[in-house]
N, CA, C and O of each residue as an XYZ file, in Angstrom:
420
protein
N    -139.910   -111.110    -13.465
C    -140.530   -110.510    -12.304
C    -139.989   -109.105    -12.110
O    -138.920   -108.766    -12.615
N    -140.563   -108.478    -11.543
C    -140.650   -106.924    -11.732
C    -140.040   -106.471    -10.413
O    -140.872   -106.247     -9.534
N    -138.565   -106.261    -10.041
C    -138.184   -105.578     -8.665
C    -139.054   -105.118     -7.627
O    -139.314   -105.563     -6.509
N    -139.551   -103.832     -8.452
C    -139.916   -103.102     -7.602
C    -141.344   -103.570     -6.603
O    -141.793   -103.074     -5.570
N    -141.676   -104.443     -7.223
C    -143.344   -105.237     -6.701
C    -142.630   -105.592     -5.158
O    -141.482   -105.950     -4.895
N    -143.629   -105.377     -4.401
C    -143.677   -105.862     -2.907
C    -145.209   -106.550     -3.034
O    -146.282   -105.951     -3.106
N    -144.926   -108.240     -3.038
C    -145.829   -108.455     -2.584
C    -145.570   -109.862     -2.103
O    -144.369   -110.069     -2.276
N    -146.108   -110.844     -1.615
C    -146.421   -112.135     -1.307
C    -146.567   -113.339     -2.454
O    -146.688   -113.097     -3.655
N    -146.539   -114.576     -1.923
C    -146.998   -115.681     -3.123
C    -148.651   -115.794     -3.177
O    -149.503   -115.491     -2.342
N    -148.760   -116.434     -4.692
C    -150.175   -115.713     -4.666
C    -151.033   -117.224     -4.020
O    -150.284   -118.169     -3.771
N    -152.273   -117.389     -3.810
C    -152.873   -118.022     -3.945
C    -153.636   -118.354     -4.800
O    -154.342   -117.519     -5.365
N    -153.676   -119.709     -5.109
C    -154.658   -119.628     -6.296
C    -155.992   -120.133     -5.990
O    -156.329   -120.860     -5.056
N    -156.651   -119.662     -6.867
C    -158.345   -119.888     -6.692
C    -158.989   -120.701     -8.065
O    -158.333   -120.848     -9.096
N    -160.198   -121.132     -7.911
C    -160.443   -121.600     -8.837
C    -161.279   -120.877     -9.734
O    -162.141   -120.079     -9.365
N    -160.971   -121.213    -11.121
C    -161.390   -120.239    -12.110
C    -162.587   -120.616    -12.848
O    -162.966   -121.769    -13.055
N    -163.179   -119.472    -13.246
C    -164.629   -120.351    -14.012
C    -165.462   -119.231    -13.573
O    -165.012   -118.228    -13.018
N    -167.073   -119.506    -13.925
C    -168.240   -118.800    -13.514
C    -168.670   -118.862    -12.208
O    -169.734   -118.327    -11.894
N    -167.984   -119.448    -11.399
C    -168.298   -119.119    -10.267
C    -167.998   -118.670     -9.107
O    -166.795   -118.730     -8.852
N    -168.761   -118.175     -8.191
C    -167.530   -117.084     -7.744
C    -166.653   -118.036     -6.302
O    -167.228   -118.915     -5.660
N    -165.414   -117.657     -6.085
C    -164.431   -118.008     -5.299
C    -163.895   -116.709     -4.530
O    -163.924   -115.486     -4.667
N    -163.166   -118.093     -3.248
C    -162.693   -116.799     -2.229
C    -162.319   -115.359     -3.010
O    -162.962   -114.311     -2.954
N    -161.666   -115.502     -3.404
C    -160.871   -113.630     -3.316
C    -161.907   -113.017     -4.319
O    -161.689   -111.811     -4.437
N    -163.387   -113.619     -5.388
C    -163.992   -113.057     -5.453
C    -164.602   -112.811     -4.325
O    -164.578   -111.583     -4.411
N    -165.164   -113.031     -3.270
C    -165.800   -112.592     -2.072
C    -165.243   -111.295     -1.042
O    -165.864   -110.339     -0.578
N    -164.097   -111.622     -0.934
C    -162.880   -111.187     -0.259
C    -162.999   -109.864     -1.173
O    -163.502   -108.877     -0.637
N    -162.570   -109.770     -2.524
C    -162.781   -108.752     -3.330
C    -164.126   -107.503     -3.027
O    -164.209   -106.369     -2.555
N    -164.986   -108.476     -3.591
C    -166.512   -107.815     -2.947
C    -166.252   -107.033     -1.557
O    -166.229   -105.804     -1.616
N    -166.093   -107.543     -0.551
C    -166.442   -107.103      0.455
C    -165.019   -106.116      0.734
O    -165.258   -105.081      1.356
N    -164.234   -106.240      0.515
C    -163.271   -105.018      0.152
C    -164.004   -103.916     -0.260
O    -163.818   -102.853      0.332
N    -164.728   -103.971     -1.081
C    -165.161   -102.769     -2.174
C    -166.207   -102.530     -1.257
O    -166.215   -101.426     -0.713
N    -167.078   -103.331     -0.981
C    -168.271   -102.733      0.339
C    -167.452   -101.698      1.229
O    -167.710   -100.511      1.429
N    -166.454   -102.423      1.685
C    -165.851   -101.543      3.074
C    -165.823   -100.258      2.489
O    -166.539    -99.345      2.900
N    -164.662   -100.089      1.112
C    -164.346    -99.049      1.312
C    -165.438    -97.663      0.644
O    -165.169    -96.461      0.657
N    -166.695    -98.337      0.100
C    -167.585    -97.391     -0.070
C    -168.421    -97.133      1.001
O    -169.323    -96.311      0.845
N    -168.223    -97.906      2.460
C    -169.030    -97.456      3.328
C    -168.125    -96.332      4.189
O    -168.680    -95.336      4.651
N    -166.495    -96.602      4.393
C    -165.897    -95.535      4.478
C    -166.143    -94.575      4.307
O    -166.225    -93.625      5.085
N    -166.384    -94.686      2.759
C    -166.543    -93.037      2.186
C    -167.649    -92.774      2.787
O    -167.493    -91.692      3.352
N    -168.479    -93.097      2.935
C    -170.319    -92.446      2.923
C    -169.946    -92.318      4.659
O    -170.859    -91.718      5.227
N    -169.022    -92.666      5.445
C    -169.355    -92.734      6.586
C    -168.510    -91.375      6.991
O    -168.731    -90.795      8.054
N    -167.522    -90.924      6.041
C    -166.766    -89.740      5.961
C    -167.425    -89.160      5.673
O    -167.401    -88.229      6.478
N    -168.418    -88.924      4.709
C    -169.602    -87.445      4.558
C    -170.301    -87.711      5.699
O    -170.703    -86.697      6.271
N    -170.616    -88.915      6.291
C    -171.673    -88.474      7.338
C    -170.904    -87.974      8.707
O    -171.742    -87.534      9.495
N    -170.077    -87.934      9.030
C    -169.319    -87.285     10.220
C    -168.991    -85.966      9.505
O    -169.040    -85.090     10.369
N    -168.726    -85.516      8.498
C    -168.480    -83.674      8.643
C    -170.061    -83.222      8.549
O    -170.360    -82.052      8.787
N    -171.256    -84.383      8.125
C    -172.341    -83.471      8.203
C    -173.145    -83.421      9.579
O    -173.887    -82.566     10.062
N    -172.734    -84.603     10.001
C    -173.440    -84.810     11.756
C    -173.942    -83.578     12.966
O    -173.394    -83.141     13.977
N    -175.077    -83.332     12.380
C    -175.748    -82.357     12.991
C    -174.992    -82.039     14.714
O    -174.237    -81.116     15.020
N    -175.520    -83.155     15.600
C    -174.800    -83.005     16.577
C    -173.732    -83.549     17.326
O    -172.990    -84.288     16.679
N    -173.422    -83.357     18.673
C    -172.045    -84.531     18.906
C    -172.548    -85.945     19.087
O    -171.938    -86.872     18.554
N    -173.822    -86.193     19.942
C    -174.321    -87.840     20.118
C    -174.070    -88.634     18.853
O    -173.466    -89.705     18.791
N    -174.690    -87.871     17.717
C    -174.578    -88.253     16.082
C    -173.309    -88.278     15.675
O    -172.873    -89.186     14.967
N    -172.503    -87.140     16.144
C    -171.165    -87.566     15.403
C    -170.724    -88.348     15.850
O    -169.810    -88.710     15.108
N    -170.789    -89.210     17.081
C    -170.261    -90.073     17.925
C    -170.591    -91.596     17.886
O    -169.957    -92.514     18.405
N    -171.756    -91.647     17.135
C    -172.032    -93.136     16.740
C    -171.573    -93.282     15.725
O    -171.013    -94.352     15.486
N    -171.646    -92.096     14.587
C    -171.017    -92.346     13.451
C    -169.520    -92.508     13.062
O    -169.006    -92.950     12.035
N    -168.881    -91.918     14.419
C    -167.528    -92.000     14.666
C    -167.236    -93.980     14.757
O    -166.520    -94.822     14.215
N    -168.096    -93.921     15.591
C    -167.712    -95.336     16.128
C    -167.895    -96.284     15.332
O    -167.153    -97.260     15.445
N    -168.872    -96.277     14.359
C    -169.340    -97.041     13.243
C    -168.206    -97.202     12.467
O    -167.729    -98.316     12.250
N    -167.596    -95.869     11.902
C    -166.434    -95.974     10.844
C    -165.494    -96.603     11.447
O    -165.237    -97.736     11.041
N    -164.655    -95.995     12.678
C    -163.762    -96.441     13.239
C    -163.997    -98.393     13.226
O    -163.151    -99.274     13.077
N    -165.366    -98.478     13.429
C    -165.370   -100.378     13.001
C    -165.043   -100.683     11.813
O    -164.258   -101.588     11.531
N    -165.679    -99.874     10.920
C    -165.849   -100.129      9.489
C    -163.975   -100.160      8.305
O    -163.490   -100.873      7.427
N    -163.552    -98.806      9.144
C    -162.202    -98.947      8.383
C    -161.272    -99.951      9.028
O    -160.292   -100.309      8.375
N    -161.491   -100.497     10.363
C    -160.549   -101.264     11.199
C    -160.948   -102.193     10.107
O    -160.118   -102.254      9.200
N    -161.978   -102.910      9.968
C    -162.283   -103.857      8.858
C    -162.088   -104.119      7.712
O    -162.045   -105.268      7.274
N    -161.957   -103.216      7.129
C    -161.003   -102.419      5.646
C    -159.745   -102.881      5.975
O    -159.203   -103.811      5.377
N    -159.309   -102.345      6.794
C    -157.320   -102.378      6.565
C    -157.544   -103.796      7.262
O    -156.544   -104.299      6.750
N    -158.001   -104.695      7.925
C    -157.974   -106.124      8.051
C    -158.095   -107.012      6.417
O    -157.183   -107.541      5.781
N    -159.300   -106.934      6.144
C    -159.447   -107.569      4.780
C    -158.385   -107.163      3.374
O    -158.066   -108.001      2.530
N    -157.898   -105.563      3.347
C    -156.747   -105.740      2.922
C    -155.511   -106.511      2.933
O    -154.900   -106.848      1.918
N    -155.200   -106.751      4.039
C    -154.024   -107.107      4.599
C    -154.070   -108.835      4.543
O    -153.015   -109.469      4.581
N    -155.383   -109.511      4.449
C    -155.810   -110.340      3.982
C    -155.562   -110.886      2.410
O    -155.108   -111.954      2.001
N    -155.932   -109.992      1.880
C    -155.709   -109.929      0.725
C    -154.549   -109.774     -0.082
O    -154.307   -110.005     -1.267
N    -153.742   -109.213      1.100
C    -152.083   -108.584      0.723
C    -151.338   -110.502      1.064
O    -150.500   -111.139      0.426
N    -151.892   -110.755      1.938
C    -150.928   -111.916      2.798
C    -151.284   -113.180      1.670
O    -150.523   -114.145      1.754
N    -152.402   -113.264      0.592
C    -152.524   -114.423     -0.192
C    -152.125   -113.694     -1.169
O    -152.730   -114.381     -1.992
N    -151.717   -113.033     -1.704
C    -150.574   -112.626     -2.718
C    -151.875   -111.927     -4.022
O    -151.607   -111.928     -5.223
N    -153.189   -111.403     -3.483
C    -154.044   -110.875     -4.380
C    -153.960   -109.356     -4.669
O    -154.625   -108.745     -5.506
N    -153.010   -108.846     -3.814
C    -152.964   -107.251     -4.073
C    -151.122   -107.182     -4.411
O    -150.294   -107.779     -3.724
N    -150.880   -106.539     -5.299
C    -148.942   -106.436     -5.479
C    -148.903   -105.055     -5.716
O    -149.673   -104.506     -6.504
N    -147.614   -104.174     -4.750
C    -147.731   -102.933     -4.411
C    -146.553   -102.394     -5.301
O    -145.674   -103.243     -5.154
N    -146.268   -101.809     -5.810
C    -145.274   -101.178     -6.573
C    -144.479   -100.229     -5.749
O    -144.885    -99.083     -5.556
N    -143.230   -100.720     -5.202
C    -142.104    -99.946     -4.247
C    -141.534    -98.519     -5.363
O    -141.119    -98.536     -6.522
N    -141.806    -97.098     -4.142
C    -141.379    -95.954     -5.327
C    -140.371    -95.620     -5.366
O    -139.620    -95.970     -4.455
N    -139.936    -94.890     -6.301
C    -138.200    -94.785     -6.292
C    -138.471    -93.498     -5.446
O    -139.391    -92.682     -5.390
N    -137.137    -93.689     -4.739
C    -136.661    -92.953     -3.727
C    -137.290    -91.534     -4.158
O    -138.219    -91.018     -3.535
N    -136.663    -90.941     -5.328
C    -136.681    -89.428     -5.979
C    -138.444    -89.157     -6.059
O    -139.189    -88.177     -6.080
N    -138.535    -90.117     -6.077
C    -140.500    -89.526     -6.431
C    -140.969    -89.454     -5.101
O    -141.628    -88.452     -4.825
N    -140.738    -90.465     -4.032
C    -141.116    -89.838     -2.862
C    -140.655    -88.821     -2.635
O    -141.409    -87.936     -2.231
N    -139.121    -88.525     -2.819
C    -138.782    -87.178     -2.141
C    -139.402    -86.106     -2.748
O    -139.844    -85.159     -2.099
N    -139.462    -86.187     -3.910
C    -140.618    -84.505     -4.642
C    -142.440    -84.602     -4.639
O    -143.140    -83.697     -5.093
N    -142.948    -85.788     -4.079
C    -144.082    -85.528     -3.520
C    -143.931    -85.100     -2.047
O    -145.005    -84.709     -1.589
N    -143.146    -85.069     -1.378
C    -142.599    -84.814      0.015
C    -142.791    -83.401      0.129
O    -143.549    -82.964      0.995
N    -142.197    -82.660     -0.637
C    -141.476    -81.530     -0.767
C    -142.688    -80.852     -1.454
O    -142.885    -79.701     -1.065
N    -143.373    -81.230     -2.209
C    -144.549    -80.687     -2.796
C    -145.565    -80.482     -1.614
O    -146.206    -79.477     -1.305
N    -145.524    -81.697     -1.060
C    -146.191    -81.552      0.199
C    -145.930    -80.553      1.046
O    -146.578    -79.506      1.023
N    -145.309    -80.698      1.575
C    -144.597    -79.988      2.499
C    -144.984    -78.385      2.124
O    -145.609    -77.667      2.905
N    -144.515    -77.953      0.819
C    -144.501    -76.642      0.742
C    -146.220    -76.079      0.347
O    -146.494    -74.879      0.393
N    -147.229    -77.107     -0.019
C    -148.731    -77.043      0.084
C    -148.855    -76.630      1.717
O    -149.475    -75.678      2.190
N    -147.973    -77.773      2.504
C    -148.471    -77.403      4.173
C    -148.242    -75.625      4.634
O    -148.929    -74.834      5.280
N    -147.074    -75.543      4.008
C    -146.338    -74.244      4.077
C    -147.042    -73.360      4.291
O    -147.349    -72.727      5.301
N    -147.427    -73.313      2.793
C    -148.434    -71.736      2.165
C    -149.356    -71.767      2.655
O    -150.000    -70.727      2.794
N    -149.976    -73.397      3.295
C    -151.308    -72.815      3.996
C    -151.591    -72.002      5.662
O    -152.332    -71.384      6.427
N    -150.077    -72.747      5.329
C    -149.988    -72.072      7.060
C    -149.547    -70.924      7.293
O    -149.540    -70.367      8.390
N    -149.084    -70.429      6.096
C    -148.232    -69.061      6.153
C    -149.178    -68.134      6.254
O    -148.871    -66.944      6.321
């Protein structure tokens, strides 16, 4: 077993041609997060505020639903996250950081 993995025990499902929970669970993961996206182009293009405001509200359902079914998915042991070493966060940090910099400078 691999240290650095953060994740849960898995559940198991049953295997074969047909489809099972965390295929479903899967699916509709992948729905969410392509309606995310499309719901992110449609709020920077939203002609006006009424429009940006349903579409606000739509996503705001849509990703609350996302990070639920993730976390779903995290808690039956179907997603395993790879913990980063310290040093790589700190120089994407710092990379960051100095991107924020220059733009602000």
């Amino acid at each position: 077993m691999n240290n650095n993995q953060i994740k849960n025990q898995k559940t198991e499902v049953p295997t074969g041609v047909e489809l099972n929970e965390k295929d479903y669970i899967n699916s509709l993961l992948s729905c969410l997060k392509e309606m995310t996206k499309n719901y992110t182009v449609a709020l920077t293009e939203a002609s006006n505020e009424a429009l940006y405001q349903e579409f606000k509200d739509m996503f705001d359902t849509y990703i609350k639903l996302q990070r639920e079914t993730y976390e779903l998915m995290f808690r039956k042991g179907w997603y395993v996250l790879e913990q980063a070493e310290g040093a790589k966060v700190g120089a994407k940090y710092n990379t960051l950081n100095q991107e924020f910099t220059d733009l602000n400078g």
